[in-house]
Chimera marker file (.cmm) of the C-alpha trace (Angstrom):
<marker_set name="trace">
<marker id="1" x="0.000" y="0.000" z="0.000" r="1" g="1" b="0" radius="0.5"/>
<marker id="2" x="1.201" y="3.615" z="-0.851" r="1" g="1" b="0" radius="0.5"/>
<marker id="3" x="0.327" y="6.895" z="0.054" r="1" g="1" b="0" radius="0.5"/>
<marker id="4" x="2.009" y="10.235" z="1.494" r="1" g="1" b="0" radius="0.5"/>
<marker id="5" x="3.371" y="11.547" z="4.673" r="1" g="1" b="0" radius="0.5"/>
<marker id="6" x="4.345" y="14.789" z="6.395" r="1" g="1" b="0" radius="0.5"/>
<marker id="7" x="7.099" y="14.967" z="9.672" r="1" g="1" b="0" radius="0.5"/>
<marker id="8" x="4.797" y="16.497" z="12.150" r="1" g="1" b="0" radius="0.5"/>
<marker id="9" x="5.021" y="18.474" z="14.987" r="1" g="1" b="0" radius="0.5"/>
<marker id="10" x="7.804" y="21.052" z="14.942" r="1" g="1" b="0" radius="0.5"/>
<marker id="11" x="9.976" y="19.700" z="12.030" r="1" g="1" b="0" radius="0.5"/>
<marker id="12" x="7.341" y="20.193" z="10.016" r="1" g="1" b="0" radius="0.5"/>
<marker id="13" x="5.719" y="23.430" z="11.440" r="1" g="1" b="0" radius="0.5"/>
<marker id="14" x="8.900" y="25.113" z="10.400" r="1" g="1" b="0" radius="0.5"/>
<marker id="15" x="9.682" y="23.191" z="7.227" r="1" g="1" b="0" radius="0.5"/>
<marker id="16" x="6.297" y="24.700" z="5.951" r="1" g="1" b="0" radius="0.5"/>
<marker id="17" x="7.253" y="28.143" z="7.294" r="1" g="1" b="0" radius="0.5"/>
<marker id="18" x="10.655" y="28.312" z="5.186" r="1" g="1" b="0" radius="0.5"/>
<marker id="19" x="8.775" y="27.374" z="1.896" r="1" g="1" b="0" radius="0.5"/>
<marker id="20" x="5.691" y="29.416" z="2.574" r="1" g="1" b="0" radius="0.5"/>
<marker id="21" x="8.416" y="32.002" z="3.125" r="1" g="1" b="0" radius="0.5"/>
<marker id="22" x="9.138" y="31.764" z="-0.906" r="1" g="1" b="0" radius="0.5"/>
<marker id="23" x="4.886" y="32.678" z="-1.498" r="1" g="1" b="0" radius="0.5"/>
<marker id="24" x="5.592" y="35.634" z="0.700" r="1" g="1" b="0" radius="0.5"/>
<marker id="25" x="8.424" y="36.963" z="-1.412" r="1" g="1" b="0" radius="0.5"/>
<marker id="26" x="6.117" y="36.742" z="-4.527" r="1" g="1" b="0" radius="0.5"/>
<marker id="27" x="3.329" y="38.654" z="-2.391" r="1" g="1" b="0" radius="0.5"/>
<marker id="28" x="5.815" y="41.056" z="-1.396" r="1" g="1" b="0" radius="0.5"/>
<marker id="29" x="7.094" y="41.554" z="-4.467" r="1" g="1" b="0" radius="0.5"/>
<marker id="30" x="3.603" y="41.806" z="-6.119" r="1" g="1" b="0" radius="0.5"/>
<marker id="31" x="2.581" y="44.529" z="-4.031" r="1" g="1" b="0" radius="0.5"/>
<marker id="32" x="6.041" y="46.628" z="-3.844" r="1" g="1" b="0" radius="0.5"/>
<marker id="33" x="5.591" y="47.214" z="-7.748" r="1" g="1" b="0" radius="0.5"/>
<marker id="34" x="2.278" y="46.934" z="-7.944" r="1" g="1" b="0" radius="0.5"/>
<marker id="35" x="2.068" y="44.942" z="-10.987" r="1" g="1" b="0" radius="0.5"/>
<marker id="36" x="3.057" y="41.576" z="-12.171" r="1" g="1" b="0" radius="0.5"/>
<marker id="37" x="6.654" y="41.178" z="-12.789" r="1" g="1" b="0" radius="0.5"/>
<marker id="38" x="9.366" y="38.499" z="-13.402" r="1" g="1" b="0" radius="0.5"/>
<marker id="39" x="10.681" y="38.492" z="-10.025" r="1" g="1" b="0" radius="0.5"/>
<marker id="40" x="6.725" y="38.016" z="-8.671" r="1" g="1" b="0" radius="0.5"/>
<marker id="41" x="6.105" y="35.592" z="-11.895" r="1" g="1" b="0" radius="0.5"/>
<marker id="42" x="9.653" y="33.660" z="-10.905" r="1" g="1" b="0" radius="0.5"/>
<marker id="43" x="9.333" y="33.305" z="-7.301" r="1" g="1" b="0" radius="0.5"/>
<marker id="44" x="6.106" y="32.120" z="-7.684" r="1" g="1" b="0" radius="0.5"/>
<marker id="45" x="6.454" y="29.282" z="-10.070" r="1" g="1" b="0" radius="0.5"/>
<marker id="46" x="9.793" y="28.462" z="-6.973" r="1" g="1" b="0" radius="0.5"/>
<marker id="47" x="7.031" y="28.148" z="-4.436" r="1" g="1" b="0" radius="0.5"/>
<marker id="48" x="4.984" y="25.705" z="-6.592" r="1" g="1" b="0" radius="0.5"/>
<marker id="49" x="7.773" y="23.580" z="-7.555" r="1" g="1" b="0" radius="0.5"/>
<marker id="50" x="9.359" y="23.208" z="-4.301" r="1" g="1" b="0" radius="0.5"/>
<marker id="51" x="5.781" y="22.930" z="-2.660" r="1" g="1" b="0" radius="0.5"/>
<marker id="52" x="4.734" y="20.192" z="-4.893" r="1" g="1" b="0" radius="0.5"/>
<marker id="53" x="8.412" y="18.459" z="-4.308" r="1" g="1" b="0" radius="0.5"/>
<marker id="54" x="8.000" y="18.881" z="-0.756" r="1" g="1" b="0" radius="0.5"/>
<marker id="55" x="4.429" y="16.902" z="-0.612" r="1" g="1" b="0" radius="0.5"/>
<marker id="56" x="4.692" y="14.796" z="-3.605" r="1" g="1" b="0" radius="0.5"/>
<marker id="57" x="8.553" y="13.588" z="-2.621" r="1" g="1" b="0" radius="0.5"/>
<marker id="58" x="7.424" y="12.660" z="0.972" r="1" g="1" b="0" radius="0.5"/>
<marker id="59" x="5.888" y="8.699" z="0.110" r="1" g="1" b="0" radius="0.5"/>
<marker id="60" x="5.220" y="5.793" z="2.670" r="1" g="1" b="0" radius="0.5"/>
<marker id="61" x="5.130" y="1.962" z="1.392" r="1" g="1" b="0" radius="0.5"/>
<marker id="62" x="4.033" y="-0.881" z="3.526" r="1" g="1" b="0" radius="0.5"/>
<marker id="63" x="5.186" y="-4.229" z="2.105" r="1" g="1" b="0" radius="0.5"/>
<marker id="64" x="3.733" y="-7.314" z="2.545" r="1" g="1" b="0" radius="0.5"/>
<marker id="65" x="6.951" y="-8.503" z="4.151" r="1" g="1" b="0" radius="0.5"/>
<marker id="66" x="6.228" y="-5.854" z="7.462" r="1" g="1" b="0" radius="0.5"/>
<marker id="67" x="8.113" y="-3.179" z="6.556" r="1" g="1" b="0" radius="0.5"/>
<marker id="68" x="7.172" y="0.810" z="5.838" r="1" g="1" b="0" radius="0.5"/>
<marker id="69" x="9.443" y="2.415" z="3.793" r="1" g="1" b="0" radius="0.5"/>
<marker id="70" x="9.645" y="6.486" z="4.021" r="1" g="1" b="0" radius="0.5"/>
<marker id="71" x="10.974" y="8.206" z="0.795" r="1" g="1" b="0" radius="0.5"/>
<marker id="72" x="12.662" y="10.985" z="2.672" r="1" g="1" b="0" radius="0.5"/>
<marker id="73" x="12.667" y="14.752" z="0.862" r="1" g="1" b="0" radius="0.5"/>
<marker id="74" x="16.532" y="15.273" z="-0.020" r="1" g="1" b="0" radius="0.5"/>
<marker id="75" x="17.693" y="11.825" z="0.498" r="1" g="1" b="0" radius="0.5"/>
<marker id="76" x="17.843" y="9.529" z="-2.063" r="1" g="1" b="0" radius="0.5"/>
<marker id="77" x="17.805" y="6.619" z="0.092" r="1" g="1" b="0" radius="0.5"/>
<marker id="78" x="14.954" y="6.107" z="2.469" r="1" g="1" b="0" radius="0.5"/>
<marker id="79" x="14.202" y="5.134" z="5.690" r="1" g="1" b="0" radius="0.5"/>
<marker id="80" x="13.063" y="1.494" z="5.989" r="1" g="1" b="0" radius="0.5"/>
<marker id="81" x="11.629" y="0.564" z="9.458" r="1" g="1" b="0" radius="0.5"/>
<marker id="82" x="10.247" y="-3.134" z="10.585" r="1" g="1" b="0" radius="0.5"/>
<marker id="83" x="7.234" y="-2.592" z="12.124" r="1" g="1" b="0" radius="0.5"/>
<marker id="84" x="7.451" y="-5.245" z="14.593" r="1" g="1" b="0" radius="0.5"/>
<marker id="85" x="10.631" y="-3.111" z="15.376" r="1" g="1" b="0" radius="0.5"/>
<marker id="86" x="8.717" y="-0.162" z="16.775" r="1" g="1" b="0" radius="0.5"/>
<marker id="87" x="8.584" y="0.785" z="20.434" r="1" g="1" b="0" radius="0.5"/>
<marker id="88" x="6.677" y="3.193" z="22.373" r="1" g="1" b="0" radius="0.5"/>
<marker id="89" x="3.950" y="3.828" z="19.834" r="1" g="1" b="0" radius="0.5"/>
<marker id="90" x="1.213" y="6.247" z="20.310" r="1" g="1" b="0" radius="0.5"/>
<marker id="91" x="-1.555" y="7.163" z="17.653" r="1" g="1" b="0" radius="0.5"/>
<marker id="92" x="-2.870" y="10.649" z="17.349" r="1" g="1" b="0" radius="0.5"/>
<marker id="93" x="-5.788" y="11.472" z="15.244" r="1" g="1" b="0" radius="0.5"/>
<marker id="94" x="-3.823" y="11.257" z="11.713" r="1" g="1" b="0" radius="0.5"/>
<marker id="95" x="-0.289" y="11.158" z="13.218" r="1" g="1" b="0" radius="0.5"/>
<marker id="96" x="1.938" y="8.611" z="14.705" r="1" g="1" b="0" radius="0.5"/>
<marker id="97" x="4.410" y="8.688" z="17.353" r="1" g="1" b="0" radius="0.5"/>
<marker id="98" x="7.237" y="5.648" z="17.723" r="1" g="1" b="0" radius="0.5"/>
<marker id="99" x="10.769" y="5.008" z="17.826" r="1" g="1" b="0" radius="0.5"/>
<marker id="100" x="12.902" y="2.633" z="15.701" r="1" g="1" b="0" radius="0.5"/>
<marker id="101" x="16.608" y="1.899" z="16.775" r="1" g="1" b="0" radius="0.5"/>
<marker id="102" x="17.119" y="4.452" z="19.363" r="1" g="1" b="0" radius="0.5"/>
<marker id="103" x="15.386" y="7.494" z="17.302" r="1" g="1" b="0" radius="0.5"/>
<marker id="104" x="12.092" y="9.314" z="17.854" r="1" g="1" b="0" radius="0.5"/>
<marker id="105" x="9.732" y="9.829" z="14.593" r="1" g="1" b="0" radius="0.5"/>
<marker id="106" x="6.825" y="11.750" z="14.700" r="1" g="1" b="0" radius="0.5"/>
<marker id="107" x="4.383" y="11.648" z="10.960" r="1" g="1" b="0" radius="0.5"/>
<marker id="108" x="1.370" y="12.654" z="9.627" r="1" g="1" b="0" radius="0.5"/>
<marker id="109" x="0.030" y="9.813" z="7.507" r="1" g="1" b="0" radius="0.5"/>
<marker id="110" x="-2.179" y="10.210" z="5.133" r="1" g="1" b="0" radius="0.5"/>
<marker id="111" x="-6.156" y="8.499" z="5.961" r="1" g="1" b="0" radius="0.5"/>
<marker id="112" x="-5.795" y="5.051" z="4.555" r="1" g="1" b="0" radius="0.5"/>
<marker id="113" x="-1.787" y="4.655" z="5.543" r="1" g="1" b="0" radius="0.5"/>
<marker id="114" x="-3.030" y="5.695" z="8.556" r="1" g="1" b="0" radius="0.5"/>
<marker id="115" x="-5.386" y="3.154" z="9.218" r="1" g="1" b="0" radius="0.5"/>
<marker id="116" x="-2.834" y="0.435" z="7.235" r="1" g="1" b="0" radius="0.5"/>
<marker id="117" x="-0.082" y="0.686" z="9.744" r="1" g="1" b="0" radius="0.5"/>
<marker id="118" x="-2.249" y="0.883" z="12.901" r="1" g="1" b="0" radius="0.5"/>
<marker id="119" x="-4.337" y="-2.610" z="11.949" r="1" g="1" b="0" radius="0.5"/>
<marker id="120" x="-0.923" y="-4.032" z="10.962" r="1" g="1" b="0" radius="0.5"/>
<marker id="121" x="0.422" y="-2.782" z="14.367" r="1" g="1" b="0" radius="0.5"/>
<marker id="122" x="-2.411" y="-3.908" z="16.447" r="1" g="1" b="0" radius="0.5"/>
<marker id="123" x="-2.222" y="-7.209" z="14.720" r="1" g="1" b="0" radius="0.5"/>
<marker id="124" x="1.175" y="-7.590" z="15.673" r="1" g="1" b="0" radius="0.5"/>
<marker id="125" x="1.041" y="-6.349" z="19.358" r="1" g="1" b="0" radius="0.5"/>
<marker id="126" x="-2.333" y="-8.952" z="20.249" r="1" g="1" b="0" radius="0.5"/>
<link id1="1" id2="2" r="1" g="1" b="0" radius="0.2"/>
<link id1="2" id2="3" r="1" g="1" b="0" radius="0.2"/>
<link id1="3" id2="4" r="1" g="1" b="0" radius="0.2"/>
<link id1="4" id2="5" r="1" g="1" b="0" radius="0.2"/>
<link id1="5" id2="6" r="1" g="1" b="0" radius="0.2"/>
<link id1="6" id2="7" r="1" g="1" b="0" radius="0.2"/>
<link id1="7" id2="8" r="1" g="1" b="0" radius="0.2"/>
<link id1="8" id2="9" r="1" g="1" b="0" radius="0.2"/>
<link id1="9" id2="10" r="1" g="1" b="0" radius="0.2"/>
<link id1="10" id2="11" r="1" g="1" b="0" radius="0.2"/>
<link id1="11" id2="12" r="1" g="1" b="0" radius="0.2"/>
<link id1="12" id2="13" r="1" g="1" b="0" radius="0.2"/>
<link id1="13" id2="14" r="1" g="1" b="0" radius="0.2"/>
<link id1="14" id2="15" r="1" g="1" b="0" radius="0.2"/>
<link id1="15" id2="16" r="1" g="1" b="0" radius="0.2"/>
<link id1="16" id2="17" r="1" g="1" b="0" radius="0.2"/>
<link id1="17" id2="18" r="1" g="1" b="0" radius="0.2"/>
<link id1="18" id2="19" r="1" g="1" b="0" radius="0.2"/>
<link id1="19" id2="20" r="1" g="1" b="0" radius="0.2"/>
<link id1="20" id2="21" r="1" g="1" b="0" radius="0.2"/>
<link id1="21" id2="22" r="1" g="1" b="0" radius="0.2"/>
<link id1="22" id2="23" r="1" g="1" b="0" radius="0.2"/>
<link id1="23" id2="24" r="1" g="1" b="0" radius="0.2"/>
<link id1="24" id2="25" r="1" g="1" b="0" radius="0.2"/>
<link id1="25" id2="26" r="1" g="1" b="0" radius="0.2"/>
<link id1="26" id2="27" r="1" g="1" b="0" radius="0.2"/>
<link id1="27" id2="28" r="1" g="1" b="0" radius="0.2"/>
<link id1="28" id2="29" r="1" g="1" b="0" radius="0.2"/>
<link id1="29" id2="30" r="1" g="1" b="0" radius="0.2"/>
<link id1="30" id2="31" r="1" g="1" b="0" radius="0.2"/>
<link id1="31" id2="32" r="1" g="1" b="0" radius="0.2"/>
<link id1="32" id2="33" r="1" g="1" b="0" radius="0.2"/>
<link id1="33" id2="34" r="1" g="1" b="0" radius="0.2"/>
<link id1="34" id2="35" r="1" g="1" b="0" radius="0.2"/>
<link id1="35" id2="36" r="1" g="1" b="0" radius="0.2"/>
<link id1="36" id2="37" r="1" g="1" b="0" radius="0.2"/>
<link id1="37" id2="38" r="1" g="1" b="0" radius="0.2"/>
<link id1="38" id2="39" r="1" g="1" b="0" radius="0.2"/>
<link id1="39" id2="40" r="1" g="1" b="0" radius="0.2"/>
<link id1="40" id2="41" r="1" g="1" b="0" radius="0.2"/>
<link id1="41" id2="42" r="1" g="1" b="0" radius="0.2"/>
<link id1="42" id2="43" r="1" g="1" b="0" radius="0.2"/>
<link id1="43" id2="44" r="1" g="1" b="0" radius="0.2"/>
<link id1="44" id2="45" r="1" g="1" b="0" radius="0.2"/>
<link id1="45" id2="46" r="1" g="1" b="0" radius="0.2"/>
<link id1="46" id2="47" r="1" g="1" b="0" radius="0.2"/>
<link id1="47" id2="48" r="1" g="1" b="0" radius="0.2"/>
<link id1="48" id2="49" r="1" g="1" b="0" radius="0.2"/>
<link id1="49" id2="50" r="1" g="1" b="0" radius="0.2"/>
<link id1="50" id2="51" r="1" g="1" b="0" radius="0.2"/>
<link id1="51" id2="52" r="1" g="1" b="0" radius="0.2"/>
<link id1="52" id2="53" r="1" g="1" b="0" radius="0.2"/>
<link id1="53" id2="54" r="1" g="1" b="0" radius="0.2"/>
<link id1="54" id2="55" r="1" g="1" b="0" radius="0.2"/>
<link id1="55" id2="56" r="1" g="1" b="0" radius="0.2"/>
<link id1="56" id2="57" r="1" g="1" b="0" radius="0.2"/>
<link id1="57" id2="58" r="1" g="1" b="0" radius="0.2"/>
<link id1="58" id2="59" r="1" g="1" b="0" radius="0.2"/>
<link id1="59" id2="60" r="1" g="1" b="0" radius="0.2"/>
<link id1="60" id2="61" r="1" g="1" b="0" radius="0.2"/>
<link id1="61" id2="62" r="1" g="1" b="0" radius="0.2"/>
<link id1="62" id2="63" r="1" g="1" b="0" radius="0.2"/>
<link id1="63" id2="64" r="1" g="1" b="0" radius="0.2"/>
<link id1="64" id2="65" r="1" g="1" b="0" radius="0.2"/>
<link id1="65" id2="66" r="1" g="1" b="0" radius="0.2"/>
<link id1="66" id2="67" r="1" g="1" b="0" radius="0.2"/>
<link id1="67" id2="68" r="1" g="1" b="0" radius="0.2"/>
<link id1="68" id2="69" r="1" g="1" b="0" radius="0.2"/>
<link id1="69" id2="70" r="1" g="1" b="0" radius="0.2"/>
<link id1="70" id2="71" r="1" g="1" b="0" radius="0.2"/>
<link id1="71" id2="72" r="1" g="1" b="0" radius="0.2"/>
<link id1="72" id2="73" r="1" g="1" b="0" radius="0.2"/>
<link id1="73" id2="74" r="1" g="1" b="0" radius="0.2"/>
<link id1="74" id2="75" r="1" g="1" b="0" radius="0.2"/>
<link id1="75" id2="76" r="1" g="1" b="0" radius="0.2"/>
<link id1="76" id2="77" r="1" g="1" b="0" radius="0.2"/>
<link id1="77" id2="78" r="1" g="1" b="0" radius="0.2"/>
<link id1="78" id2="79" r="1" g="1" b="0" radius="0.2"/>
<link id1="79" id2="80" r="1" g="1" b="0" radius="0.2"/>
<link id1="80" id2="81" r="1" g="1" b="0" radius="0.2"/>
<link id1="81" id2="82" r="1" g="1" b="0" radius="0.2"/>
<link id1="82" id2="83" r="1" g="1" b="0" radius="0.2"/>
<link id1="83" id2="84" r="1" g="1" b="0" radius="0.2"/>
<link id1="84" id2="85" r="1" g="1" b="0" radius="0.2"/>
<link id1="85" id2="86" r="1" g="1" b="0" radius="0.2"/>
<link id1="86" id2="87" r="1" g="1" b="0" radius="0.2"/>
<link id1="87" id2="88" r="1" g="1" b="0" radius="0.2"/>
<link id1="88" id2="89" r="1" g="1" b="0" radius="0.2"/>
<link id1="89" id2="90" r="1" g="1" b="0" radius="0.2"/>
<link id1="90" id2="91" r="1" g="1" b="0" radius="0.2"/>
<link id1="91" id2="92" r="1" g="1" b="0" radius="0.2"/>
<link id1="92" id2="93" r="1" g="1" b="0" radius="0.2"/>
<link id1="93" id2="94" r="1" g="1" b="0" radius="0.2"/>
<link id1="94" id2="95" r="1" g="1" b="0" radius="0.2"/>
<link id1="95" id2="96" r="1" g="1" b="0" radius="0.2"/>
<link id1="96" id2="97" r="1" g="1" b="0" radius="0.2"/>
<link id1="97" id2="98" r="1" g="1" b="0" radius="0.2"/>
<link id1="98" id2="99" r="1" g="1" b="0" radius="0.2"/>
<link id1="99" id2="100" r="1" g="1" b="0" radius="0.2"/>
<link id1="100" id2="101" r="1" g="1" b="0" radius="0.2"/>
<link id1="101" id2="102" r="1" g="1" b="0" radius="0.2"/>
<link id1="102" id2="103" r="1" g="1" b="0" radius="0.2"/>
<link id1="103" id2="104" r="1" g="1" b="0" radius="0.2"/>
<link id1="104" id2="105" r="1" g="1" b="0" radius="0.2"/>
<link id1="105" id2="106" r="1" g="1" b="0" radius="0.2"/>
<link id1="106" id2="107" r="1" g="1" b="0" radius="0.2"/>
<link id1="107" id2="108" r="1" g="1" b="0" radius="0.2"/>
<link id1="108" id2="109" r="1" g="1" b="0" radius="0.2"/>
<link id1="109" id2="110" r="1" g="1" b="0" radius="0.2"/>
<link id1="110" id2="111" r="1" g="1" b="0" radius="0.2"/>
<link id1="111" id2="112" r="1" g="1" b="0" radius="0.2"/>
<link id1="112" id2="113" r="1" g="1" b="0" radius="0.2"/>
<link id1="113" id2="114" r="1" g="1" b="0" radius="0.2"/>
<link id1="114" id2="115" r="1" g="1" b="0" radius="0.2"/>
<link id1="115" id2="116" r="1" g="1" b="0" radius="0.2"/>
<link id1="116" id2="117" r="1" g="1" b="0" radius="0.2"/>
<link id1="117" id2="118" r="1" g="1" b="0" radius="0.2"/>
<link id1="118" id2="119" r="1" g="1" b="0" radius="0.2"/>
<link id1="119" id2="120" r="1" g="1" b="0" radius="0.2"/>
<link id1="120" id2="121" r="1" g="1" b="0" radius="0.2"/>
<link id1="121" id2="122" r="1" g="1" b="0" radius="0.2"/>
<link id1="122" id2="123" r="1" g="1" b="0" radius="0.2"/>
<link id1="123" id2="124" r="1" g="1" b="0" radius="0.2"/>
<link id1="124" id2="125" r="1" g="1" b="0" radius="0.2"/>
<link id1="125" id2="126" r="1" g="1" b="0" radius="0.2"/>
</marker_set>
């Protein structure tokens, strides 16, 4: 099963901020000169690419063989957890909480990876 993920919590509070950061630019920009301009047109076409890169990069598998694989943003490896591996879990409305190997991860799943990895967690803690 695929689907998408965001790191939640702070990591991804300020992630956000630095590339809503390149919309405000092209507002800025927009209203400085007070007409459309390369700069506005330019740093506006930025936010959409890196926006869509920065959801669209961000993918979760779960393989029949009990692993989730996250396709991290800048990495072009990715970050392949067991998940009979994971300790100290704790579900959140569309988040999860755990730690793998000595490190804390905190993601927002999307509604049906969500509900995936929980049953498959469950099933694996009864």
């Amino acid at each position: 099963m695929k689907g998408f993920y965001q790191p939640a919590g702070v990591v991804g509070l300020v992630g956000w901020a630095w590339i809503l950061m390149i919309a405000l630019f092209s507002l800025i920009m927009q209203l400085e000169v007070t007409h459309f301009n390369v700069w506005t047109g330019g740093s506006l076409i930025v936010f959409f690419v890196v926006a869509g890169f920065a959801i669209f990069r961000r993918r979760v598998e779960i393989d029949d063989a009990g692993f989730a694989h996250f396709t991290q943003l800048f990495s072009p490896q990715r970050l392949s957890v067991r998940i009979t591996g994971l300790h100290q879990v704790q579900f959140t409305k569309n988040a999860i909480l755990f730690q793998y190997n000595g490190d804390h991860y905190y993601f927002k799943l999307s509604k049906a990876i969500y509900a995936e990895l929980k049953q498959r967690i469950e099933d694996t803690n009864a």
